[in-house]
VOBA-1610 file (N, C-alpha, C; in pm, whole numbers, padded with zeros to 5 digits, always signed):
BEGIN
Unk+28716+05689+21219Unk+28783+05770+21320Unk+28684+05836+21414Unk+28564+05868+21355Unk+28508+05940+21437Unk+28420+05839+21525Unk+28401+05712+21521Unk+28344+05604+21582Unk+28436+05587+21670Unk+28524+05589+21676Unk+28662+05536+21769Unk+28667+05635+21840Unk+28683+05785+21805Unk+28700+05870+21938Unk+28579+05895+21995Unk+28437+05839+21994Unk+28340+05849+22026Unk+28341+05749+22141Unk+28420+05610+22092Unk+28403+05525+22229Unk+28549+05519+22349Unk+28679+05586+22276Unk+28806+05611+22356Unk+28695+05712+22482Unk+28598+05847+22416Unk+28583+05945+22479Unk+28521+05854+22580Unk+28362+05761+22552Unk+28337+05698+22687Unk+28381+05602+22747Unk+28527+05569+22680Unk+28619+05508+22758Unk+28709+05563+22897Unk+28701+05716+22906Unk+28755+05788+22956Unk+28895+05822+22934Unk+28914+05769+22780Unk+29057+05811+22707Unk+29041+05940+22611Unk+28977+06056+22707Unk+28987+06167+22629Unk+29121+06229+22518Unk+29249+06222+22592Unk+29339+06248+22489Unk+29336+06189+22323Unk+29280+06050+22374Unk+29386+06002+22237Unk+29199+06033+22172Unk+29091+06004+22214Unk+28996+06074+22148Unk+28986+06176+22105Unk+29033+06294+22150Unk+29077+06421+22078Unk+29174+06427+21959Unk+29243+06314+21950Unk+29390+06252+21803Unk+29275+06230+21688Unk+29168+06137+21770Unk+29100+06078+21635Unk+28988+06206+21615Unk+28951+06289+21672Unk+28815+06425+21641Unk+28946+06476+21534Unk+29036+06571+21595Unk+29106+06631+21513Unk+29163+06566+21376Unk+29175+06437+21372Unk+29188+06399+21218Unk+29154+06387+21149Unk+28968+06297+21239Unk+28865+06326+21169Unk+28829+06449+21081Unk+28831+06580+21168Unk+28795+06706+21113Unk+28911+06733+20994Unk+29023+06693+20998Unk+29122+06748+20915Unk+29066+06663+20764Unk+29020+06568+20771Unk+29018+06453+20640Unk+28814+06468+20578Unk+28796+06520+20687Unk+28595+06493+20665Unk+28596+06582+20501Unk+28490+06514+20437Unk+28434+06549+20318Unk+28348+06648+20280Unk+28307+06673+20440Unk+28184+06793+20403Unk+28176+06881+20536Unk+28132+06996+20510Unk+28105+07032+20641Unk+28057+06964+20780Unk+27906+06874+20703Unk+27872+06826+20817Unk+27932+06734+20874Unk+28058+06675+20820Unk+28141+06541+20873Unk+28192+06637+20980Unk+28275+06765+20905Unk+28378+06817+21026Unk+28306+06852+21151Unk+28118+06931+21087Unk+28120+06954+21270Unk+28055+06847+21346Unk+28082+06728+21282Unk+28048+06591+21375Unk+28153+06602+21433Unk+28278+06589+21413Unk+28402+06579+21466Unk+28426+06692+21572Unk+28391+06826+21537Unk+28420+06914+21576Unk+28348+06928+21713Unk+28214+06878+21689Unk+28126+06888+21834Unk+28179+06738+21902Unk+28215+06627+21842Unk+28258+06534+21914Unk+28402+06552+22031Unk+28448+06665+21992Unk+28605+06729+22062Unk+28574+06825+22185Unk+28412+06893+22113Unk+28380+06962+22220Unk+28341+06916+22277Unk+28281+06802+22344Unk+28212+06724+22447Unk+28307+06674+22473Unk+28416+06628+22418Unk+28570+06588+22502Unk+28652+06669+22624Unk+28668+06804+22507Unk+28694+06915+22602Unk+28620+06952+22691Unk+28475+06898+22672Unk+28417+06946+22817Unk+28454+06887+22929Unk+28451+06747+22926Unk+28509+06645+23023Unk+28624+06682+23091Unk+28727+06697+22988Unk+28843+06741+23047Unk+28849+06839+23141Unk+28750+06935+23145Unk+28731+07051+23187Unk+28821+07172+23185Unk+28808+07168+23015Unk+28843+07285+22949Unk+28722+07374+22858Unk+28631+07433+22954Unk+28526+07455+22908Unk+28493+07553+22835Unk+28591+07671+22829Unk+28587+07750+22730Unk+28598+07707+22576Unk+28723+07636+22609Unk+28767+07573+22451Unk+28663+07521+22406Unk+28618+07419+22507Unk+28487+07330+22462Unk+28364+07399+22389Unk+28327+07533+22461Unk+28218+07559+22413Unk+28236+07623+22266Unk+28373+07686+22249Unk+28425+07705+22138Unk+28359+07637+21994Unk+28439+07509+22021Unk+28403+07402+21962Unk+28253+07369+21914Unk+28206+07378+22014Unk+28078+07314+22020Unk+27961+07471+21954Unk+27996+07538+21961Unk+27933+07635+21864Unk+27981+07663+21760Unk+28121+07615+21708Unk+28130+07630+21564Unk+28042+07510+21514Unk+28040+07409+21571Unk+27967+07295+21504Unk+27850+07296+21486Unk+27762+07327+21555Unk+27627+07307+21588Unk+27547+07365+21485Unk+27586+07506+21371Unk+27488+07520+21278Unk+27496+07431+21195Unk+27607+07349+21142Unk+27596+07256+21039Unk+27576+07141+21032Unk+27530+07124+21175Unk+27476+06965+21244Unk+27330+06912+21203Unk+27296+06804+21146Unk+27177+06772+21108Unk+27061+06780+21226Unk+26944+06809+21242Unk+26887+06816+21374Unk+26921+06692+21509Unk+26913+06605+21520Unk+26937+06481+21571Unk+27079+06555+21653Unk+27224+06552+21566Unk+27287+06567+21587Unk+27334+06673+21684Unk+27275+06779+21635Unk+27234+06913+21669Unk+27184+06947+21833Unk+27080+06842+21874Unk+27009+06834+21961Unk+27133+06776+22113Unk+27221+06693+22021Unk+27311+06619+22152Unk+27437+06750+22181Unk+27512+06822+22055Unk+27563+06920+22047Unk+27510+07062+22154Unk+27407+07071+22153Unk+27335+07147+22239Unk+27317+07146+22387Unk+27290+07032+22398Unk+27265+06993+22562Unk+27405+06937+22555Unk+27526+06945+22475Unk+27683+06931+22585Unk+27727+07072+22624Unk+27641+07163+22540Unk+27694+07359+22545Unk+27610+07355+22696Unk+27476+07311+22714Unk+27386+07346+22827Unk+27443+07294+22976Unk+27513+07168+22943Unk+27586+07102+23015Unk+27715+07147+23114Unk+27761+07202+22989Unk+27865+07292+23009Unk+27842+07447+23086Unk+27758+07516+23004Unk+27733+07620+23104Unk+27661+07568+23253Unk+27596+07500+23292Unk+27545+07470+23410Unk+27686+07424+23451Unk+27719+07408+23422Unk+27864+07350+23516Unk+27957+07454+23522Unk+27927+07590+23421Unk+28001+07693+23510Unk+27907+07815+23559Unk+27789+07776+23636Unk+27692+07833+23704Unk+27594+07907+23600Unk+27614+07938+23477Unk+27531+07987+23366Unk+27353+07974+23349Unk+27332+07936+23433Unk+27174+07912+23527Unk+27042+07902+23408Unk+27081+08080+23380Unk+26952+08065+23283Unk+27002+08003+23127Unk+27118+08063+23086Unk+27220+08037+22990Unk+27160+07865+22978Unk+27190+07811+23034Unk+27219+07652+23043Unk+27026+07615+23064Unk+26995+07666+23123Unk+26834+07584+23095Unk+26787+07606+22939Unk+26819+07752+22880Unk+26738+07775+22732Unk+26854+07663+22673Unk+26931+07671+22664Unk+26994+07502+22604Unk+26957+07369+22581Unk+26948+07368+22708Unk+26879+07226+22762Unk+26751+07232+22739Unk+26645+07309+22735Unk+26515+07283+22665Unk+26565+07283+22535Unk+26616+07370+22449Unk+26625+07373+22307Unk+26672+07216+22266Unk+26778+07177+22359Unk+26827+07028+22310Unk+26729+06938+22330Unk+26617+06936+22415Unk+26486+06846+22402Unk+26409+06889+22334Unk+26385+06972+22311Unk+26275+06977+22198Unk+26322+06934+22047Unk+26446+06958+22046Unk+26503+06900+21885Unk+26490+06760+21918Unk+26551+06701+22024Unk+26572+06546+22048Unk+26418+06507+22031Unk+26324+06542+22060Unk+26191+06474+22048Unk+26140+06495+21934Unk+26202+06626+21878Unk+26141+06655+21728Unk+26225+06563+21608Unk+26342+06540+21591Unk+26418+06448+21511Unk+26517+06336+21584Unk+26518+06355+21710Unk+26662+06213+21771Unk+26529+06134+21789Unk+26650+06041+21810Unk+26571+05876+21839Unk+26583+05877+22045Unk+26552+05765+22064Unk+26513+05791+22184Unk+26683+05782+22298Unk+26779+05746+22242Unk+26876+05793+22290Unk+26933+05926+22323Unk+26867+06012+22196Unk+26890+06156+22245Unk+26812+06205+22349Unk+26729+06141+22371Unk+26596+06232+22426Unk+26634+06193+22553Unk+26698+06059+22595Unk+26695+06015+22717Unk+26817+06122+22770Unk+26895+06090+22670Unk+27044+06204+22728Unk+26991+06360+22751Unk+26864+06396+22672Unk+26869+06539+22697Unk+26766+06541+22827Unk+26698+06490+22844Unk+26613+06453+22961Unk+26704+06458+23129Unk+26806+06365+23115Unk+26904+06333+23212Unk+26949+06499+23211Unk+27014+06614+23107Unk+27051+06643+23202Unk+27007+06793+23205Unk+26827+06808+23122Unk+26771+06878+23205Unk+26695+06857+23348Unk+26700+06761+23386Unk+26691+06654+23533Unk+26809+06767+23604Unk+26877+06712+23566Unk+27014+06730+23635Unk+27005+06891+23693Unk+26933+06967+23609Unk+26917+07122+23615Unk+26834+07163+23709Unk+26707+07093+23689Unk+26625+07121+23796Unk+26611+07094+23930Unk+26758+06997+23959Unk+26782+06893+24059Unk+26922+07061+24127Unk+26962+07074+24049Unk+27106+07143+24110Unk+27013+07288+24156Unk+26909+07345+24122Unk+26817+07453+24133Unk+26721+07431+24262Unk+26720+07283+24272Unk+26622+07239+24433Unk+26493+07225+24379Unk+26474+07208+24259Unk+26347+07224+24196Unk+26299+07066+24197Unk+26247+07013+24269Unk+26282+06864+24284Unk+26217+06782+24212Unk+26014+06844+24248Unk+25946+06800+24172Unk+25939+06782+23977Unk+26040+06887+23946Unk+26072+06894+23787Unk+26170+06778+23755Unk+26293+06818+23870Unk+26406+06726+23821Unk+26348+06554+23819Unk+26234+06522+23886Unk+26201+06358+23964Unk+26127+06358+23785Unk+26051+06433+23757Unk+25946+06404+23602Unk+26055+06390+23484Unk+26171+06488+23477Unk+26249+06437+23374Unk+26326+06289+23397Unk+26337+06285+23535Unk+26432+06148+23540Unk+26315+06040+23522Unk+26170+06058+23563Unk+26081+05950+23570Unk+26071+05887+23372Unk+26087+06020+23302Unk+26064+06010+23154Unk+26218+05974+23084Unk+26297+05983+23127Unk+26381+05921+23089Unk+26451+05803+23121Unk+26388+05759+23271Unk+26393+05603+23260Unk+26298+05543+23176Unk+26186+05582+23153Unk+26101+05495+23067Unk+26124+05508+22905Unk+26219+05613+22906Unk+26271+05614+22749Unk+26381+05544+22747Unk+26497+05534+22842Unk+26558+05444+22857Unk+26558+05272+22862Unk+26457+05230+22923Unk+26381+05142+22929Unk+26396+05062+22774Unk+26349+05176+22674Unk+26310+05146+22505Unk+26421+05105+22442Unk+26534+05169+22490Unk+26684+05141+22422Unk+26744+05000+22496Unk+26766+04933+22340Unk+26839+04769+22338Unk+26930+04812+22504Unk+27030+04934+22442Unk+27156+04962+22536Unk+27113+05087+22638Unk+27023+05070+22747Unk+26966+05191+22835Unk+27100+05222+22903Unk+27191+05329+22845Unk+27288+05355+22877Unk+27275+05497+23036Unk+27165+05544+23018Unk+27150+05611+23085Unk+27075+05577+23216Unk+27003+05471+23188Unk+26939+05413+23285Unk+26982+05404+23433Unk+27136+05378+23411Unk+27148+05352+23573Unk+27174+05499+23630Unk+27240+05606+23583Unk+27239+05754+23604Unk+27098+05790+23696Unk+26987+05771+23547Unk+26863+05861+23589Unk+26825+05756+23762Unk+26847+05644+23753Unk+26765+05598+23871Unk+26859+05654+23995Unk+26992+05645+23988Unk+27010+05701+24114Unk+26993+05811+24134Unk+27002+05873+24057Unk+26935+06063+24053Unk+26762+06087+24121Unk+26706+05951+24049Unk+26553+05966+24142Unk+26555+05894+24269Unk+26658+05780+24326Unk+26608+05720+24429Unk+26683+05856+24541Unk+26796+05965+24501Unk+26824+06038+24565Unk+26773+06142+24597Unk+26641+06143+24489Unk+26554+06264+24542Unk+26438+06235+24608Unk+26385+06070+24605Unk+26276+06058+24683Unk+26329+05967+24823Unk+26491+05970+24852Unk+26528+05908+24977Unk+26512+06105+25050Unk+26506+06190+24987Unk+26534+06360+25010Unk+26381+06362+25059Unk+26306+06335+24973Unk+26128+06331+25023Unk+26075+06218+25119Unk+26182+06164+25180Unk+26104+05965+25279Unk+26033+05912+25174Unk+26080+05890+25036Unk+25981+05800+25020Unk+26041+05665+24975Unk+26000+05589+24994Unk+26053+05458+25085Unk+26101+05389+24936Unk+26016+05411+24785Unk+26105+05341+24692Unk+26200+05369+24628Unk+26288+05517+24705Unk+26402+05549+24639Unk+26473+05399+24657Unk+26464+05311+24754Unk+26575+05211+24789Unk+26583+05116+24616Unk+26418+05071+24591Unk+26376+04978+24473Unk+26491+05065+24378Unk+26480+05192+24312Unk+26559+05247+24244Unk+26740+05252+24251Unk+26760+05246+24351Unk+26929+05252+24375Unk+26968+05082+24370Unk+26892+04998+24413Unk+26937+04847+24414Unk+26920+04805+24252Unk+26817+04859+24174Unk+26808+04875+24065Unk+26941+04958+23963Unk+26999+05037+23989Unk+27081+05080+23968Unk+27250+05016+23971Unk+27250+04977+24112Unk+27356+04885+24099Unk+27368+04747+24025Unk+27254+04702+24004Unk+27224+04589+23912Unk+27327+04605+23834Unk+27239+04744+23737Unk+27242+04734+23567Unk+27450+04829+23614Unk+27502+04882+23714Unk+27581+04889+23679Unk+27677+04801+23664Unk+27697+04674+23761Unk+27756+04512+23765Unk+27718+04486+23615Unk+27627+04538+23571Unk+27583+04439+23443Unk+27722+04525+23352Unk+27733+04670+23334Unk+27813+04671+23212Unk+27931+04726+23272Unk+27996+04720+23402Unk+28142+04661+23398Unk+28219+04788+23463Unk+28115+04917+23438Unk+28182+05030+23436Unk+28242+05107+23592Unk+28336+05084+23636Unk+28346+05119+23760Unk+28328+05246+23819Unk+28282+05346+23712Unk+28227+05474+23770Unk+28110+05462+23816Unk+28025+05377+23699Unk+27876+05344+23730Unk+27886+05293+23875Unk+27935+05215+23885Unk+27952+05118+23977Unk+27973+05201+24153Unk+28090+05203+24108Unk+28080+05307+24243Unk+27966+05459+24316Unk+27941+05523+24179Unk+27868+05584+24216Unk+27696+05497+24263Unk+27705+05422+24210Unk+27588+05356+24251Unk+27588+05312+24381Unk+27681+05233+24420Unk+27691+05167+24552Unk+27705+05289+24662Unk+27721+05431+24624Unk+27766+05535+24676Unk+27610+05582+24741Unk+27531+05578+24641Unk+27355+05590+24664Unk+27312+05522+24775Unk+27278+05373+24721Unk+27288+05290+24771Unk+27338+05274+24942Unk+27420+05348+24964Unk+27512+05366+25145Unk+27415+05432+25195Unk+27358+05529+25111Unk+27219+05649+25198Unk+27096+05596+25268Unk+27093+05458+25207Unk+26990+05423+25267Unk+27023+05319+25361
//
């Protein structure tokens, strides 16, 4: 159950992913099953953009989360507060969620927590910070069979160095639309080709 509402959620079938968190949590064996489930609902609810509830969620879970786990739980709370202006709130997050991700996740966490302390230093104008996390998380991306984040971080950098003239944001956004044609996803997709128009 909790594999299934993990991929409904990046299916963009948040509801019925929230059917399978909540049953999950109702049936789990141990604490740490429920606040897998429990932080898996809160990163649902964040989407939805019900962000109170979400963060709810996502802090009952997070002490009983194994580090790894812990680390992705974290940067969806950091996520969340930057998305309701929480500035400093949301950066001590988002570092805390990279430093766990580098201290126990594998390189999927690290790329996700990378992306979206990027994302932080990018919404702050801080450009030169936001371009080093996205530069390190394409190359951690890079490492993963499935660089799920890959096409994200590149249009995030070809949009900050088309912001500076520098001429290989283009290599990065044509790069981007690639790998989004490659897995089908029409958000990817569009937002890519959306980059891509800037230049």
């Amino acid at each position: 159950l909790l594999g299934l509402g993990g991929l409904l959620h990046d299916l963009g079938r948040d509801e019925h992913a929230m059917v399978c968190f909540e049953r999950c949590a109702e049936l789990a064996p141990n604490r740490c099953s429920r606040a897998l489930a429990r932080s898996g609902a809160g990163a649902t609810l964040g989407d939805m953009g019900k962000l109170g509830q979400a963060l709810e969620f996502l802090r009952e879970a997070i002490p009983d989360l194994e580090p790894g786990a812990a680390a992705t739980a974290i940067g969806d709370e950091g996520a969340i507060l930057l998305e309701r202006g929480e500035y400093d709130n949301a950066k001590a997050r988002l570092e805390e969620s990279l430093r766990l991700a580098r201290k126990a996740g594998g390189p999927w966490t690290q790329a996700r927590a990378l992306m979206r302390l990027g994302r932080w230093h990018g919404e702050l104008g801080r450009i030169e910070d936001a371009e080093r996390c996205f530069r390190e998380c394409i190359t951690v991306s890079r490492i993963i069979e499935m660089p799920f984040f890959l096409p994200e971080a590149l249009r995030f950098r070809a949009r900050f160095r088309l912001a500076r003239g520098a001429d290989r944001g283009r290599a990065d956004a044509d790069e981007s639309l690639e790998l989004a044609r490659e897995t089908g996803n029409p958000f990817e997709l569009a937002e890519s080709l959306s980059t891509l128009g800037r230049f």
